[in-house]
Each structure stands twice: as structure tokens, then as C-alpha cells.
Residue frames as a rotation matrix with the C-alpha (Angstrom) as fourth column:
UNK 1
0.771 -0.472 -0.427 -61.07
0.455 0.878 -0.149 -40.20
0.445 -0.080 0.892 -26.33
UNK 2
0.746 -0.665 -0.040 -58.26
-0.179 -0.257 0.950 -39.67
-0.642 -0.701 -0.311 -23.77
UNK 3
0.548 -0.836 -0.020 -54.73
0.302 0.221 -0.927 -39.40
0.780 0.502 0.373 -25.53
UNK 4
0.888 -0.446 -0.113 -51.71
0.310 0.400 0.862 -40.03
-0.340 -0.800 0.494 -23.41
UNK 5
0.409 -0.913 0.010 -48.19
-0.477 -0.223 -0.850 -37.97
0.778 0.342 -0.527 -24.38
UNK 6
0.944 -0.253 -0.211 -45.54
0.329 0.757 0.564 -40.50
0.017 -0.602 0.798 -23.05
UNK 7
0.226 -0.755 0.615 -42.82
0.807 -0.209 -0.553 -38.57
0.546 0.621 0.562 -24.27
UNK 8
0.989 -0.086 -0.118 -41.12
-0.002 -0.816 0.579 -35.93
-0.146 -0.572 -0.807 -21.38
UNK 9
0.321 -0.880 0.351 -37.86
-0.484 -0.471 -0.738 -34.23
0.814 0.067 -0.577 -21.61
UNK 10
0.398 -0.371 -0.839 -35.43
0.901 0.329 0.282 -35.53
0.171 -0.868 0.466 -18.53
UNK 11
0.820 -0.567 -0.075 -33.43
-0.341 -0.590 0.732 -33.03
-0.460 -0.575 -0.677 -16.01
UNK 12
0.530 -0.775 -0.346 -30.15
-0.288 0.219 -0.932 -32.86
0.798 0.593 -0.107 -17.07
UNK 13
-0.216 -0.644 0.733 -29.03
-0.976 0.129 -0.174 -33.66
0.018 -0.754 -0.657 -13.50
UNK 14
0.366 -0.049 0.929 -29.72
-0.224 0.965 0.139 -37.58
-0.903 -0.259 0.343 -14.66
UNK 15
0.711 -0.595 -0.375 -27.61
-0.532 -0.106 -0.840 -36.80
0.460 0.797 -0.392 -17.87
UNK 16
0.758 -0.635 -0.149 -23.97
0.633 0.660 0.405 -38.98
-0.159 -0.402 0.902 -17.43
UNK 17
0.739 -0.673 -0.028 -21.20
-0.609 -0.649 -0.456 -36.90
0.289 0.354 -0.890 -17.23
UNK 18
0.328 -0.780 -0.533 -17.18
0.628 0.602 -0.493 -38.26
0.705 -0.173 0.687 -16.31
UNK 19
0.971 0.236 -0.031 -16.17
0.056 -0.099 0.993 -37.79
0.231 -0.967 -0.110 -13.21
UNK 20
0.377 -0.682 -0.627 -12.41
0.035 0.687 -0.726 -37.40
0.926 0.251 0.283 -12.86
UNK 21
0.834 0.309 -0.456 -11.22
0.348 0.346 0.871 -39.25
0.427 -0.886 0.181 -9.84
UNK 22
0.810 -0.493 0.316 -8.90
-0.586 -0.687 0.429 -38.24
0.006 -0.533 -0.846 -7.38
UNK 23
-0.090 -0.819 -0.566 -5.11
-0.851 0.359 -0.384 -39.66
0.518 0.447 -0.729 -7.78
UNK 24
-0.800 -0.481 0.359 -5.31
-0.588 0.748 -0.308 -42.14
-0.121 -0.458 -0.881 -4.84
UNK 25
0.351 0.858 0.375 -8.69
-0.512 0.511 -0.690 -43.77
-0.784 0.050 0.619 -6.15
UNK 26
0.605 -0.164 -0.779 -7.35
-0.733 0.267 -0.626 -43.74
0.311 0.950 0.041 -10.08
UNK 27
-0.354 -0.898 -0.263 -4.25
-0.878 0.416 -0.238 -45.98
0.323 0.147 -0.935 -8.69
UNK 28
-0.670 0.031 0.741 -6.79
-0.627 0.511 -0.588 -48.11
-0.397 -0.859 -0.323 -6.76
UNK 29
0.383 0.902 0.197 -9.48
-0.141 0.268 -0.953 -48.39
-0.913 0.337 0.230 -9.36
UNK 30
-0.375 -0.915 0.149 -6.72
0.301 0.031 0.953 -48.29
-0.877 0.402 0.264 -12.06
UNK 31
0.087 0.086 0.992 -8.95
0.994 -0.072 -0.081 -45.74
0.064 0.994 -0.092 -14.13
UNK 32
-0.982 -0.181 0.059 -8.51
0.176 -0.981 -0.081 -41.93
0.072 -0.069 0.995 -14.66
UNK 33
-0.682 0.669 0.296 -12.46
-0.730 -0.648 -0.219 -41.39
0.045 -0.365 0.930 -14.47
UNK 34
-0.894 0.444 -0.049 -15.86
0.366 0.664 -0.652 -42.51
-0.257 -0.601 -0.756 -13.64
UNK 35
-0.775 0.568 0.277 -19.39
-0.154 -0.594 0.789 -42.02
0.613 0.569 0.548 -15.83
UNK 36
-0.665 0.654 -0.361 -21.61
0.717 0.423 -0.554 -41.29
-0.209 -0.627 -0.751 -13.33
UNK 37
0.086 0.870 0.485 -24.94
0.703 -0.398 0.589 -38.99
0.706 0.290 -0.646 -13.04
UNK 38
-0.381 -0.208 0.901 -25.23
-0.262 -0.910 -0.321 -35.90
0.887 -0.358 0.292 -11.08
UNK 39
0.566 0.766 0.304 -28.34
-0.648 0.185 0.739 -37.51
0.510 -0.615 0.601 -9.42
UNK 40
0.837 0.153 -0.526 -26.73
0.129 0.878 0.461 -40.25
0.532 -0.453 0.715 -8.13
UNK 41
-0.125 -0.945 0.304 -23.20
0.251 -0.326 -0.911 -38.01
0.960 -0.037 0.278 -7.15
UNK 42
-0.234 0.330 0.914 -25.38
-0.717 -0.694 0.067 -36.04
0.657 -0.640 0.399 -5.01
UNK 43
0.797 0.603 0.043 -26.98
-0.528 0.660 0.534 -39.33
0.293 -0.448 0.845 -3.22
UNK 44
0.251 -0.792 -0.557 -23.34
0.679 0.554 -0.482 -41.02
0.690 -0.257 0.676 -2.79
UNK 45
-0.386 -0.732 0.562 -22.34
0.190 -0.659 -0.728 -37.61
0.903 -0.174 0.393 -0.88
UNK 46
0.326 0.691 0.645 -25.41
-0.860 -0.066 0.505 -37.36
0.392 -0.720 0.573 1.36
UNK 47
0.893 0.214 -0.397 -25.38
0.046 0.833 0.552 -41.13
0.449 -0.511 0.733 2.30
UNK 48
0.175 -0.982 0.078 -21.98
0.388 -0.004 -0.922 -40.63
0.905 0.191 0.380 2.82
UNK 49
-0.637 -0.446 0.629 -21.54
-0.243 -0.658 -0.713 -37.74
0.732 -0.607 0.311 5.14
UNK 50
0.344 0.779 0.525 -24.81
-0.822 -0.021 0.569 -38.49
0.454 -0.627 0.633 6.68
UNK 51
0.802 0.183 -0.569 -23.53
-0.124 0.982 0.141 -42.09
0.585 -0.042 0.810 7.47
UNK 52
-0.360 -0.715 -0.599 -20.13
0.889 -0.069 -0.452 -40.84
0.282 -0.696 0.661 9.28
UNK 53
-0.939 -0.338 -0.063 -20.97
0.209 -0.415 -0.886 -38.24
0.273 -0.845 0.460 10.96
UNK 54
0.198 0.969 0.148 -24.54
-0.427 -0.051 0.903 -38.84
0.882 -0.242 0.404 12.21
UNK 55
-0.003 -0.204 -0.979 -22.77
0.826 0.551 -0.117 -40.15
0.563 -0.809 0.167 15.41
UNK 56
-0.779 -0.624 0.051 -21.97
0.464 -0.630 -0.623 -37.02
0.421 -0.462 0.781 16.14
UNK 57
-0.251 0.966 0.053 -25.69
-0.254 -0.118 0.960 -36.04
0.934 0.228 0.276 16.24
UNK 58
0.484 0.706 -0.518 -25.92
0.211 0.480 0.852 -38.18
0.849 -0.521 0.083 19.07
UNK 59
-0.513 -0.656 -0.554 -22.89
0.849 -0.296 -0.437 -36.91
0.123 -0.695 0.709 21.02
UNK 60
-0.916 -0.149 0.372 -24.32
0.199 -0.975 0.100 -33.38
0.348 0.166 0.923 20.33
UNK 61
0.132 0.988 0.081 -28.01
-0.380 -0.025 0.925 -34.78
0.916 -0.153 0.372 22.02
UNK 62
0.205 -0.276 -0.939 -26.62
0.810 0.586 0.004 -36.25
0.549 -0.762 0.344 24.70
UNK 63
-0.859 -0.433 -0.274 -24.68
0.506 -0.634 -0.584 -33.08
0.079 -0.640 0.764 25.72
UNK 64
-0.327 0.832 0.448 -28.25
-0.334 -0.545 0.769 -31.18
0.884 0.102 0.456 24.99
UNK 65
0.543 0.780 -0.311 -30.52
-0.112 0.434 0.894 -33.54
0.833 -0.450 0.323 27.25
UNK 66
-0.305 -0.581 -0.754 -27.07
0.938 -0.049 -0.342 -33.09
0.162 -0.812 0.560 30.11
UNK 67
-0.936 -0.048 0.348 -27.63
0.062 -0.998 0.028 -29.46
0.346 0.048 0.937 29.62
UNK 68
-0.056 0.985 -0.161 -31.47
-0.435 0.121 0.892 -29.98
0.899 0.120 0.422 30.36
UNK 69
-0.720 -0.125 0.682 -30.57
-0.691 0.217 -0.690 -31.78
-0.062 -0.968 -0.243 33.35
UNK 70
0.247 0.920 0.305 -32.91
-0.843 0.359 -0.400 -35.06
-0.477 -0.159 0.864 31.77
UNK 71
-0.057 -0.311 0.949 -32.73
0.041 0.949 0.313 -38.66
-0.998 0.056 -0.041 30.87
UNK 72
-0.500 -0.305 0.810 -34.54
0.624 0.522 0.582 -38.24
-0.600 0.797 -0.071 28.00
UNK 73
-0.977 0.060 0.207 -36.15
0.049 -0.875 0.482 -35.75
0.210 0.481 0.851 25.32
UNK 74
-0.065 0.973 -0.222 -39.81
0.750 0.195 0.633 -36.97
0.659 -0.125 -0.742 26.70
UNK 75
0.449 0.542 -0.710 -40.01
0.792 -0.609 0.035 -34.28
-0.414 -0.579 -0.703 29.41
UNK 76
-0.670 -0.072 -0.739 -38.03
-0.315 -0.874 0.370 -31.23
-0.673 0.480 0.563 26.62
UNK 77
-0.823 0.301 -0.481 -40.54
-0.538 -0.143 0.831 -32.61
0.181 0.943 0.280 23.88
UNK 78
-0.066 0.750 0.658 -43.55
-0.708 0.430 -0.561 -34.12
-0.704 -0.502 0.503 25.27
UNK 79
0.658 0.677 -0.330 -44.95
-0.573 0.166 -0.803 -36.62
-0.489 0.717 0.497 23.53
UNK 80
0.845 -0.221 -0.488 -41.48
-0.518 -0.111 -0.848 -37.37
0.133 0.969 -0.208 22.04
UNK 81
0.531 -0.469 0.706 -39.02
-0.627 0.342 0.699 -39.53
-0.569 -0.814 -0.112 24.27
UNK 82
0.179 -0.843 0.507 -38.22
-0.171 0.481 0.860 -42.70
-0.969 -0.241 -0.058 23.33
UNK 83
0.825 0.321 0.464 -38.63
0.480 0.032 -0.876 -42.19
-0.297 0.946 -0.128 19.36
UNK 84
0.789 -0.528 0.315 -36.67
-0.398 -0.829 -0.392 -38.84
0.468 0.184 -0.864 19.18
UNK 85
0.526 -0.579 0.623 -33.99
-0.538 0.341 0.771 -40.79
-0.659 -0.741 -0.132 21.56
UNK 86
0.482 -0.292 0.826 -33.46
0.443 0.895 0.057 -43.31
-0.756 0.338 0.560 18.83
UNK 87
0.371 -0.182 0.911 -33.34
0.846 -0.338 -0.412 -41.09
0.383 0.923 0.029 15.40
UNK 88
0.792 -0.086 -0.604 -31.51
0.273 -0.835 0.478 -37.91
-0.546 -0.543 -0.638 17.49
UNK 89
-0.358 -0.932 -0.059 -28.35
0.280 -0.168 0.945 -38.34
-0.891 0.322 0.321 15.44
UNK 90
-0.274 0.319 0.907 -30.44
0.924 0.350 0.156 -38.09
-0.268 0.881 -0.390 12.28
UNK 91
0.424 0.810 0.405 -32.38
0.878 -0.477 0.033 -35.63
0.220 0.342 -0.914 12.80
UNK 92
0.615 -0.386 -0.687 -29.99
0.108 -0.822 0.559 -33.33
-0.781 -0.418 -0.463 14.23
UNK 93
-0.755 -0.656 0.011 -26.40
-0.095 0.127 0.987 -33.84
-0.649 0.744 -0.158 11.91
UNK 94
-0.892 -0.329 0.312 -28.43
0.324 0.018 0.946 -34.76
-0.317 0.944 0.090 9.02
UNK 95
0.415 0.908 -0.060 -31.10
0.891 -0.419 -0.173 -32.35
-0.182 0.018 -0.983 8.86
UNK 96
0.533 -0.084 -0.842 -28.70
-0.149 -0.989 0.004 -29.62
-0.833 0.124 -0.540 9.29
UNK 97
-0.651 -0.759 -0.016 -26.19
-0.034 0.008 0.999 -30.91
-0.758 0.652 -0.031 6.81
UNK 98
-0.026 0.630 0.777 -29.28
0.969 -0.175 0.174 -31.34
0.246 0.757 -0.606 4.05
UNK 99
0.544 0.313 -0.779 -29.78
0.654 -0.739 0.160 -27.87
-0.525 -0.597 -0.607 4.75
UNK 100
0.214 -0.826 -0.521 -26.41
-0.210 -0.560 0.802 -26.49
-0.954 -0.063 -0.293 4.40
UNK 101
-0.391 -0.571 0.722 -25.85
0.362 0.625 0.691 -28.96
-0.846 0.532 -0.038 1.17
UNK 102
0.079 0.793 0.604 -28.98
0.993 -0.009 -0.119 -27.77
-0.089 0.609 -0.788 -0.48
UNK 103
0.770 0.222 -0.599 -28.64
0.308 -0.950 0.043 -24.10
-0.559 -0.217 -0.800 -0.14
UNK 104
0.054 -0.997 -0.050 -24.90
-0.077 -0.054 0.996 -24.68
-0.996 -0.050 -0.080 -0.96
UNK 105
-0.936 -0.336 -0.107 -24.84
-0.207 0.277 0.938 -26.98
-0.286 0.900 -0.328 -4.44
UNK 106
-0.765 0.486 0.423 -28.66
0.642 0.630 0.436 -27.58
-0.055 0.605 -0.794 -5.23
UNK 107
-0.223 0.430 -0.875 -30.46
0.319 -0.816 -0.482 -24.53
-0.921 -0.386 0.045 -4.67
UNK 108
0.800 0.580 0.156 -31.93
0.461 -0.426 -0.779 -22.78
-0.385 0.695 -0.608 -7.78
UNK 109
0.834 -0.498 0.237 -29.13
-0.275 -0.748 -0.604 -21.00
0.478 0.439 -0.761 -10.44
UNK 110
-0.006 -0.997 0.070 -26.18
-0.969 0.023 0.245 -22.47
-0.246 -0.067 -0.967 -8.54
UNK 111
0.960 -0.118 -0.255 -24.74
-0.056 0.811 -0.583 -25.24
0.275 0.573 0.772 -10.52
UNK 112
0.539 -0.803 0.255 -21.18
-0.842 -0.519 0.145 -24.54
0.016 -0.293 -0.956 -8.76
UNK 113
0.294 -0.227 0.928 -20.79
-0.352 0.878 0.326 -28.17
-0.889 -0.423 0.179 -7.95
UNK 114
0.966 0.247 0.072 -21.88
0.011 0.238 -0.971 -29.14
-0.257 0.939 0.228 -11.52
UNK 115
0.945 -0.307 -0.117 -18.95
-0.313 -0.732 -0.605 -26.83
0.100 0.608 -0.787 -12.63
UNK 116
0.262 -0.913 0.311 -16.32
-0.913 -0.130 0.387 -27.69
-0.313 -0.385 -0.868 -10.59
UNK 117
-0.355 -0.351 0.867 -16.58
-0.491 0.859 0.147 -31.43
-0.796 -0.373 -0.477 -10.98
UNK 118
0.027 0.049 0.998 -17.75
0.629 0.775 -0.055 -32.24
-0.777 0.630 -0.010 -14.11
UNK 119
-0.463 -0.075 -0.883 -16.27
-0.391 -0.877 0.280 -30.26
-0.795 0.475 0.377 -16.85
């Protein structure tokens, strides 16, 4: 007979911790903090940054494909034109910023974020 352990430990990065907010939020939200999860800290910051400055992405393809002396990325990427045209801010800006973010605060042994922001 098959037996089934339902029972698993969680990550502590979906543990609540309190968040305390910065002065000009606390006067707006009129509290001094905010129980939130790590998991979901990390996902407000991505969506965040990714969401303003993924224009830039496209400012920073544009000058690329001027530099290239082409309309569009179909003759530097075969195959890859009017797709890679559309998602160019993405994949540039937020590819490198996941990168940089991960290496930075989620990377194996560095809890640094953790530390700073939720004592």
C-alpha cells in the first residue's frame, strides 16, 4: 500500500515578518509597519522596478538596432524580428536587473536583505 506524508516543513522566506515602513508611507498609511512575507517583498520589488524602468530597455534597443544601422532585430537575430521587437524592453532591463537582484539579495548564504529590513 502506497502511504502519502502530507506534512513538509515551509522556507522561512514565506514566514511573516514586520516590515517597518518608511516615514512618508507611515503618515500616509497611518501605521508604523506592515506584516508582510519575504516571498512576496521580493515579488513587489521585481514587479516594481521591472515595471518602471523596462522602458528604458526599449530606449537602450532602439539605440542598439541605430547602431546596427537596421529597422529591426530580424536581420541581427534571424529568425527573431518582430517578437524580440515587442518584448526588447523586457528582456533586456529585466533580465539584467533579475540578474543583478539575484546574485545581490537571493543568492545562496546572503540573507543581507533579510537583515537589513526585517529585524
Amino acid at each position: 500500500v502506497l502511504e502519502v506524508n502530507t506534512s513538509c516543513q515551509l522556507n522561512n522566506i514565506y514566514d511573516y515578518n514586520d516590515f517597518i515602513l518608511p516615514s512618508f508611507l507611515q503618515t500616509l498609511s497611518g501605521s508604523q509597519s506592515v506584516e508582510v512575507s519575504i516571498f512576496v517583498f521580493h515579488g513587489f520589488v521585481i514587479s516594481l522596478v521591472c515595471g518602471l524602468f523596462a522602458p528604458l530597455g526599449g530606449f537602450f534597443a532602439s539605440a542598439m538596432k541605430r547602431a546596427f544601422r537596421t529597422k529591426d532585430f530580424a536581420e541581427v537575430l534571424p529568425g527573431h524580428g518582430g517578437f524580440l521587437d515587442r518584448c526588447d524592453c523586457m528582456f533586456l532591463i529585466c533580465g539584467v536587473f533579475m540578474y543583478v537582484y539575484y546574485w545581490t539579495f537571493l543568492s545562496n548564504g546572503n540573507d543581507q536583505l533579510r537583515r537589513q529590513l526585517f529585524n
